[in-house]
N, CA, C and O atoms as a Maestro MAE file, in Angstrom:
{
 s_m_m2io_version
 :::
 2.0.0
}

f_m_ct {
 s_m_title
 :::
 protein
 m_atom[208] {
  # First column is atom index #
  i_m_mmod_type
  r_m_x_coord
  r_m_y_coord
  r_m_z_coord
  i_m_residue_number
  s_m_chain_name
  s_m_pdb_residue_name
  s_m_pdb_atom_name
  i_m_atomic_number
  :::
  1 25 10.703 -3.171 -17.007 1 A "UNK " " N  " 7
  2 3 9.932 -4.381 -17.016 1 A "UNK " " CA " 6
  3 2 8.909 -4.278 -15.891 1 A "UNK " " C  " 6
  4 15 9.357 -3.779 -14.859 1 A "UNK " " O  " 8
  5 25 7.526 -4.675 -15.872 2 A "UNK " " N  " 7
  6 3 6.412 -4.689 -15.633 2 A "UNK " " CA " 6
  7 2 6.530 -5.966 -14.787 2 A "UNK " " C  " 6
  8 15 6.995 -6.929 -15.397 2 A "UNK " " O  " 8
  9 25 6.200 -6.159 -13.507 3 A "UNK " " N  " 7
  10 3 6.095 -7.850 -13.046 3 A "UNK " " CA " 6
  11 2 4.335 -7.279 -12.327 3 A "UNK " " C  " 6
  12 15 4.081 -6.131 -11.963 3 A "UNK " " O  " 8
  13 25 3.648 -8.125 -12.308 4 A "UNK " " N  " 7
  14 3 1.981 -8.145 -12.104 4 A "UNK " " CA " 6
  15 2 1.748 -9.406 -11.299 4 A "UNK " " C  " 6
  16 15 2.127 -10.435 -11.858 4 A "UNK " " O  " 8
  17 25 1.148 -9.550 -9.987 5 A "UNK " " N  " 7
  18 3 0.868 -10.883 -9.232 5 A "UNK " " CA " 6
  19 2 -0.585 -10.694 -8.323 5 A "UNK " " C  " 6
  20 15 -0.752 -9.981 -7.333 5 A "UNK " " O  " 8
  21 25 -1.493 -11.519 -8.960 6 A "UNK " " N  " 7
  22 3 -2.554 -11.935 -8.650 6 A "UNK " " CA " 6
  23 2 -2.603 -12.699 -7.421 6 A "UNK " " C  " 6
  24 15 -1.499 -13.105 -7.058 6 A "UNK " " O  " 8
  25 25 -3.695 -13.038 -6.600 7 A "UNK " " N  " 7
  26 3 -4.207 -13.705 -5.773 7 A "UNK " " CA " 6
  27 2 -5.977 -13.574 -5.298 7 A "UNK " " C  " 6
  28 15 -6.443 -12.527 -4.847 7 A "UNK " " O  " 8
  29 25 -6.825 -14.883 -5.512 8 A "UNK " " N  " 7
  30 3 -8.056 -14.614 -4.989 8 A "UNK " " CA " 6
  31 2 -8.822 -16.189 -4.346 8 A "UNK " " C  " 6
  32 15 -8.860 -17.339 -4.781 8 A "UNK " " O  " 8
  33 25 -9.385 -15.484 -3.064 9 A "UNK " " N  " 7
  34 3 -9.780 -17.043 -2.470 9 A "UNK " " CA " 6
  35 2 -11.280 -16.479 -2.008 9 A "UNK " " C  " 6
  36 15 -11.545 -15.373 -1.537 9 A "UNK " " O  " 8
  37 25 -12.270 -17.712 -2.325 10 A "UNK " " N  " 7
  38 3 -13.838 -17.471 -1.995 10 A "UNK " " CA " 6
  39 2 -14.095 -18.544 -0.928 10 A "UNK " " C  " 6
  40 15 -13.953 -19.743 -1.168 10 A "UNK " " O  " 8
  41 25 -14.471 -18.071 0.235 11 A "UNK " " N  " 7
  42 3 -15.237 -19.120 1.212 11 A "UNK " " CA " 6
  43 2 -16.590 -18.997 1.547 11 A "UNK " " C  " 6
  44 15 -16.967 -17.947 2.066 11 A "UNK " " O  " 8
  45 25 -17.488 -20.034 1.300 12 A "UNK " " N  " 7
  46 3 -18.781 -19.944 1.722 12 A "UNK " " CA " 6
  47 2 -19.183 -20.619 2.575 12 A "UNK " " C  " 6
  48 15 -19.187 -21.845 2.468 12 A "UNK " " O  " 8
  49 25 -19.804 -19.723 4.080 13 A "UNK " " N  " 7
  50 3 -20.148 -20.277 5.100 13 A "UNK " " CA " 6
  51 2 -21.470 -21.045 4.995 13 A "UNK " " C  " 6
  52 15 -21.654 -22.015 5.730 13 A "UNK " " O  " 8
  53 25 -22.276 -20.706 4.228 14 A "UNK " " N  " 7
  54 3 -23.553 -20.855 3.993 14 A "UNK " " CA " 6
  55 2 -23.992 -21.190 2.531 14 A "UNK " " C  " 6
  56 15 -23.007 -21.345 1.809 14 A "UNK " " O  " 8
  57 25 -24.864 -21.304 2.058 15 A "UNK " " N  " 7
  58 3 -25.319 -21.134 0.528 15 A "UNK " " CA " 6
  59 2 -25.891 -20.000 0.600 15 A "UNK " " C  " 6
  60 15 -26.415 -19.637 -0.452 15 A "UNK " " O  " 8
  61 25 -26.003 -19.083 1.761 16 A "UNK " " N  " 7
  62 3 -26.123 -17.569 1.191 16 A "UNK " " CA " 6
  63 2 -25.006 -16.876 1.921 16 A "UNK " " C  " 6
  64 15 -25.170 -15.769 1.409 16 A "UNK " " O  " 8
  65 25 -24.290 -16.759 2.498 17 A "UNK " " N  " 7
  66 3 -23.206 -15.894 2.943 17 A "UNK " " CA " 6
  67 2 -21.645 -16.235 2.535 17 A "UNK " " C  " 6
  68 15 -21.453 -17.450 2.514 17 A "UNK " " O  " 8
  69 25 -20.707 -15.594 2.269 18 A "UNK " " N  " 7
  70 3 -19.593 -15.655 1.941 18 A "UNK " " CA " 6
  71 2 -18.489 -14.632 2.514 18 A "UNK " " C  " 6
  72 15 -18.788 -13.470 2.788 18 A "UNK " " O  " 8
  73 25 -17.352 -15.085 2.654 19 A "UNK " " N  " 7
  74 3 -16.035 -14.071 2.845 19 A "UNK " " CA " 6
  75 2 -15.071 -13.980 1.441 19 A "UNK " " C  " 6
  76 15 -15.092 -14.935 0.664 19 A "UNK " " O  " 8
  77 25 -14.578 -13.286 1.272 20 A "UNK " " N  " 7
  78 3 -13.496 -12.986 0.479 20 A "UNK " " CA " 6
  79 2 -12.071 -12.617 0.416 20 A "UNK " " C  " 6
  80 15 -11.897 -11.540 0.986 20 A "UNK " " O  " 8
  81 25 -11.099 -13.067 -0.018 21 A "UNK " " N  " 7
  82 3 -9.835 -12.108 0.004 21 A "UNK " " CA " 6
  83 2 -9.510 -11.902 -1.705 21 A "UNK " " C  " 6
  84 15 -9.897 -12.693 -2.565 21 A "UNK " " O  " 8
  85 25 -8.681 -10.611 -1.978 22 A "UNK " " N  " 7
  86 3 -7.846 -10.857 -3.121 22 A "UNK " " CA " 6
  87 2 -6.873 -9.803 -3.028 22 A "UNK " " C  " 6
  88 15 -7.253 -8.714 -2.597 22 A "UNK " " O  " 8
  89 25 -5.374 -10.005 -3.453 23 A "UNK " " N  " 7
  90 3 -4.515 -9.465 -3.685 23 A "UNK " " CA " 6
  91 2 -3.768 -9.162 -5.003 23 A "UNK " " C  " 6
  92 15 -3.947 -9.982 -5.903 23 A "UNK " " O  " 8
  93 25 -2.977 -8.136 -5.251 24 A "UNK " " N  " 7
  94 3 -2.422 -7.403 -6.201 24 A "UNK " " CA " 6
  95 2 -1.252 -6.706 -5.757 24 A "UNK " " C  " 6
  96 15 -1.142 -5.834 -4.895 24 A "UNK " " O  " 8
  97 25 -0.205 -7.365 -6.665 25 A "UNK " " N  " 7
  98 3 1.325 -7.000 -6.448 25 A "UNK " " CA " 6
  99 2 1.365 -6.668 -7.784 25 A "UNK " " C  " 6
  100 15 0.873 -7.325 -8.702 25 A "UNK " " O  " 8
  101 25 2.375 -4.925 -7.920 26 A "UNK " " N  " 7
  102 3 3.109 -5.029 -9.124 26 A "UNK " " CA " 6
  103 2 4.170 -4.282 -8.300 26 A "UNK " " C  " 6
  104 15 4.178 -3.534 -7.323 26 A "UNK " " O  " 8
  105 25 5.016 -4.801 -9.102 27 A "UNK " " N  " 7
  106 3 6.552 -4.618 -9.554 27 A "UNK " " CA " 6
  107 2 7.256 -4.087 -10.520 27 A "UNK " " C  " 6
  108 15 7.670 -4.801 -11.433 27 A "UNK " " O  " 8
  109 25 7.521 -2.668 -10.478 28 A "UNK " " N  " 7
  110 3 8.644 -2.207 -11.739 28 A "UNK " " CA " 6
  111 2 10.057 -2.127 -11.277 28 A "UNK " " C  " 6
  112 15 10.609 -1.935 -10.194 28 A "UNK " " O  " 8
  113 25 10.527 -2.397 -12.794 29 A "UNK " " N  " 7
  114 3 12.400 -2.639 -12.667 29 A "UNK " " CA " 6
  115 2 12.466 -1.673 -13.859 29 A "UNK " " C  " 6
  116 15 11.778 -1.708 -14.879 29 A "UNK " " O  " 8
  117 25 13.298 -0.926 -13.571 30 A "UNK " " N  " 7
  118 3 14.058 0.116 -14.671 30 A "UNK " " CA " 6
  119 2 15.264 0.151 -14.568 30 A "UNK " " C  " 6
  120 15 15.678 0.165 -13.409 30 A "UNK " " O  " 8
  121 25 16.154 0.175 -15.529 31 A "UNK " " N  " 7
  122 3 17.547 0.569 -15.224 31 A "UNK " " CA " 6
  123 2 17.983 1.275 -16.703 31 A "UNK " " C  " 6
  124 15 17.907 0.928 -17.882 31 A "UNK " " O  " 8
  125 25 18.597 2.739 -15.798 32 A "UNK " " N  " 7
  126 3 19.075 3.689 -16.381 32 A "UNK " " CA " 6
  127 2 20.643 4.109 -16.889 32 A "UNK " " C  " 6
  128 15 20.894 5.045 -16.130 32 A "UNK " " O  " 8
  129 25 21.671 3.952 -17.640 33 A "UNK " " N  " 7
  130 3 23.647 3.660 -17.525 33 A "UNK " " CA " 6
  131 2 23.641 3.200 -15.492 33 A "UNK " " C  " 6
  132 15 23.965 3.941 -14.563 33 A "UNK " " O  " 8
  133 25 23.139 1.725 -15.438 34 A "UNK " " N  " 7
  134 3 23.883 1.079 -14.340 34 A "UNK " " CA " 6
  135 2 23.254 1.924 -13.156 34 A "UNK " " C  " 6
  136 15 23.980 2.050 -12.170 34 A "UNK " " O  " 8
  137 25 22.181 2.437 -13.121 35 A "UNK " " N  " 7
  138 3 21.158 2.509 -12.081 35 A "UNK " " CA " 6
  139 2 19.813 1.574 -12.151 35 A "UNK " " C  " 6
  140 15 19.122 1.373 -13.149 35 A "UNK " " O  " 8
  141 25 19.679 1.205 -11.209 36 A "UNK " " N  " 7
  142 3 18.568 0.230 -11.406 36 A "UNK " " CA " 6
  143 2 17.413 0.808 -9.820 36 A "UNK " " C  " 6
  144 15 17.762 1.041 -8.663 36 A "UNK " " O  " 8
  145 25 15.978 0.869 -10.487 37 A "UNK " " N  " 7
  146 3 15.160 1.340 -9.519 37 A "UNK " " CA " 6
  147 2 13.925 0.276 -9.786 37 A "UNK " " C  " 6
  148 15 13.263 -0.094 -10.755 37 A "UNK " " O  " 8
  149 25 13.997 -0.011 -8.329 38 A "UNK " " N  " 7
  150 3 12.679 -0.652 -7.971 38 A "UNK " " CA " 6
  151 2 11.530 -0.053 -7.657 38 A "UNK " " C  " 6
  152 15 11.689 1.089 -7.227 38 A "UNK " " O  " 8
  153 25 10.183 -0.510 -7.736 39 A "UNK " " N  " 7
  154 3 9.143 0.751 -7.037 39 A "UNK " " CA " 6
  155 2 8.115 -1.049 -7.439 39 A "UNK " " C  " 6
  156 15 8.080 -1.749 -8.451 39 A "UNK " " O  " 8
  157 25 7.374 -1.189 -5.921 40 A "UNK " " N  " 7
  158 3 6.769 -2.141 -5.351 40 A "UNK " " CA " 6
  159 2 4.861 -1.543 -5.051 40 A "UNK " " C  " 6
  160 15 4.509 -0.412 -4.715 40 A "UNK " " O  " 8
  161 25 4.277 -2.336 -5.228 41 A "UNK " " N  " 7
  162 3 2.917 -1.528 -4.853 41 A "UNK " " CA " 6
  163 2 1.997 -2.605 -4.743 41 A "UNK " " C  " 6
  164 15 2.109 -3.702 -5.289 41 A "UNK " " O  " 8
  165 25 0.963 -2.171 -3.906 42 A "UNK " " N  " 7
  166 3 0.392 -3.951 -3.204 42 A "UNK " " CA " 6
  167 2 -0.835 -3.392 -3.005 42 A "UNK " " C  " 6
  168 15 -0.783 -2.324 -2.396 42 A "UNK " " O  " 8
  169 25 -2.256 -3.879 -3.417 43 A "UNK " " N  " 7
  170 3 -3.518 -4.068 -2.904 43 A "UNK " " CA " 6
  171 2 -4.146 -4.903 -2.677 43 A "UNK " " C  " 6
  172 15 -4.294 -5.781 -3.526 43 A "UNK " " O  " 8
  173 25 -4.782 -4.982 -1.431 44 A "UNK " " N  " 7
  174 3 -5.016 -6.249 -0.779 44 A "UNK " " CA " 6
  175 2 -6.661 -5.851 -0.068 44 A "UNK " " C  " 6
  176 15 -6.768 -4.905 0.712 44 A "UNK " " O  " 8
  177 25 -7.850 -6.701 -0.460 45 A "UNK " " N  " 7
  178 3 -9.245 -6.202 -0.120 45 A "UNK " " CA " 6
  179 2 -9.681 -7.389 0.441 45 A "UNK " " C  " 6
  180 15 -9.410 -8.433 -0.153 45 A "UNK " " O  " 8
  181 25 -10.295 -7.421 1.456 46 A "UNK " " N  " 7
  182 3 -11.189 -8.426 2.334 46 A "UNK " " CA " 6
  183 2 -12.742 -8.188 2.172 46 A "UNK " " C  " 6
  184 15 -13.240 -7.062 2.212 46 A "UNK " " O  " 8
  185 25 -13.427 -9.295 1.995 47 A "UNK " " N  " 7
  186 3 -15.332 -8.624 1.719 47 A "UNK " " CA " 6
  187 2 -16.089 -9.618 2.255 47 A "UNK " " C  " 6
  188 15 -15.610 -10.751 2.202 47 A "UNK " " O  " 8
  189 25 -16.843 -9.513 2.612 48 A "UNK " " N  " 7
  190 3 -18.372 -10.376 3.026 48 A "UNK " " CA " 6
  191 2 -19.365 -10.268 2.301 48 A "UNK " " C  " 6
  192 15 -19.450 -9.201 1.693 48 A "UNK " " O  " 8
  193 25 -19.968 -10.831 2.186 49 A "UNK " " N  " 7
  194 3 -21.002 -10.924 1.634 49 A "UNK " " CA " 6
  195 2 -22.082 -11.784 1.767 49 A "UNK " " C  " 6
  196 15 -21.776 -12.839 2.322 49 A "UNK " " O  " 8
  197 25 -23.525 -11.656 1.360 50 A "UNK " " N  " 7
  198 3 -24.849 -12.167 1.559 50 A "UNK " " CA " 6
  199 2 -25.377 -12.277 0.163 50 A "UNK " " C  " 6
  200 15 -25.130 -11.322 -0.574 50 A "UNK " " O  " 8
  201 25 -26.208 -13.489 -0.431 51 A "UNK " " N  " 7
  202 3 -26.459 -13.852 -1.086 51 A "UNK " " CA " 6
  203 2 -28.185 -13.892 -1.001 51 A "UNK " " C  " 6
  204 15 -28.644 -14.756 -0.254 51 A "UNK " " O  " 8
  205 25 -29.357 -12.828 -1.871 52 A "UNK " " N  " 7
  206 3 -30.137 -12.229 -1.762 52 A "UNK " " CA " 6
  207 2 -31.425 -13.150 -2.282 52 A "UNK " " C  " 6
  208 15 -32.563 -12.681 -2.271 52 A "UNK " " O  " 8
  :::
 }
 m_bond[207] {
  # First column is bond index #
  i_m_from
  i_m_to
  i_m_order
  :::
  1 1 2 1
  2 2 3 1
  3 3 4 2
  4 3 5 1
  5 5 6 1
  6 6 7 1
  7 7 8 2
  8 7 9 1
  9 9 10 1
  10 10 11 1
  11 11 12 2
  12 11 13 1
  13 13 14 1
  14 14 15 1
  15 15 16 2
  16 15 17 1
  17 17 18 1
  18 18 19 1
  19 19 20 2
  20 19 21 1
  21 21 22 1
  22 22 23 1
  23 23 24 2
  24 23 25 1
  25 25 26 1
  26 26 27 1
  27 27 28 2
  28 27 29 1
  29 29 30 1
  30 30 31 1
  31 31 32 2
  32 31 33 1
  33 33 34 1
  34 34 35 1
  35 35 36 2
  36 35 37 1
  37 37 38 1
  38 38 39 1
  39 39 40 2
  40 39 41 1
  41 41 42 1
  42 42 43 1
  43 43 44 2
  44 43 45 1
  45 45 46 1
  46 46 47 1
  47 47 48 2
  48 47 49 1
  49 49 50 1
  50 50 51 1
  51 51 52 2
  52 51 53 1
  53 53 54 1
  54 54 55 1
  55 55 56 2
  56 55 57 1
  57 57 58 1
  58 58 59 1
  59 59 60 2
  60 59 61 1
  61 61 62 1
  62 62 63 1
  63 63 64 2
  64 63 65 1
  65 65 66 1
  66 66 67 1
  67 67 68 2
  68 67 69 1
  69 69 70 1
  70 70 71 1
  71 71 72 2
  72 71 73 1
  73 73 74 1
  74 74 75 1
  75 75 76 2
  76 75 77 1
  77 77 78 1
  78 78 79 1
  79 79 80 2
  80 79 81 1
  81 81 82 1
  82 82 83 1
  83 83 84 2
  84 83 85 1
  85 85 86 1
  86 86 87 1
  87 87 88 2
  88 87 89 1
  89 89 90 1
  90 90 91 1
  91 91 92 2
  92 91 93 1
  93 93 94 1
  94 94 95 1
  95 95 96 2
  96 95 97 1
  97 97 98 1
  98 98 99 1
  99 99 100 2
  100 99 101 1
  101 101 102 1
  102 102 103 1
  103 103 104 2
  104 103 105 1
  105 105 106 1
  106 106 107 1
  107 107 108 2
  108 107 109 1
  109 109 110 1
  110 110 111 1
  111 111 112 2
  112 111 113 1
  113 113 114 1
  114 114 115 1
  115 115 116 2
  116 115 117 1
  117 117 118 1
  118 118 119 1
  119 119 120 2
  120 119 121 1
  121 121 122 1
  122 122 123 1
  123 123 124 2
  124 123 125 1
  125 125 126 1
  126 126 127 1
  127 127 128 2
  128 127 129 1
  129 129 130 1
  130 130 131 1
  131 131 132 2
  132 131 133 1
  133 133 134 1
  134 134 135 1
  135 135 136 2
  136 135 137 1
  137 137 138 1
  138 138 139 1
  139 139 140 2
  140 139 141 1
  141 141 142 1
  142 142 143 1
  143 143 144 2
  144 143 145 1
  145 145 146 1
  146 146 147 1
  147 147 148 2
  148 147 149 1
  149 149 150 1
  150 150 151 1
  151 151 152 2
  152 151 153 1
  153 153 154 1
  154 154 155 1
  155 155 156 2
  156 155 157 1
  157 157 158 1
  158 158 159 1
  159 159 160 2
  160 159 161 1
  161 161 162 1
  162 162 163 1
  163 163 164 2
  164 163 165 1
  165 165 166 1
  166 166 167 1
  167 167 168 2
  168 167 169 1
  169 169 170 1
  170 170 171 1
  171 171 172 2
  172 171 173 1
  173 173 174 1
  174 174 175 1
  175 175 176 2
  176 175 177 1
  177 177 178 1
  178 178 179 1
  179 179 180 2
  180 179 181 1
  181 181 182 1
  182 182 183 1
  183 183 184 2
  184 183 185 1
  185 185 186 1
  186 186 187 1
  187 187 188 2
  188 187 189 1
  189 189 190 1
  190 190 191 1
  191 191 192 2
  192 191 193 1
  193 193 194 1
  194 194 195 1
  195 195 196 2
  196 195 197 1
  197 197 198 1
  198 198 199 1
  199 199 200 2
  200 199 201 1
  201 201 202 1
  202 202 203 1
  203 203 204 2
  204 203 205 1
  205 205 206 1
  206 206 207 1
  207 207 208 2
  :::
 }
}
């Protein structure tokens, strides 16, 4: 089983400049005769930006 978790937030200092965050979680679950394996993985990006 596949688990997938979003996150995204926009702040604007200005009407032309901005910051950013967004995150990304997934999660796999497998289980094999009564083994069960987790495996976790996370990306997480910060940005600025200017509005042209």
């Amino acid at each position: 089983m596949l688990i997938n978790g979003r996150i995204a937030a926009v702040y604007y200092f200005t009407p032309r400049s901005f910051v950013g965050f967004n995150a990304v979680a997934s999660t796999l679950l497998k289980r094999n005769s009564g083994t069960q394996i987790k495996q976790r993985k996370w990306l997480a990006r910060v940005y600025y930006g200017i509005r042209l």
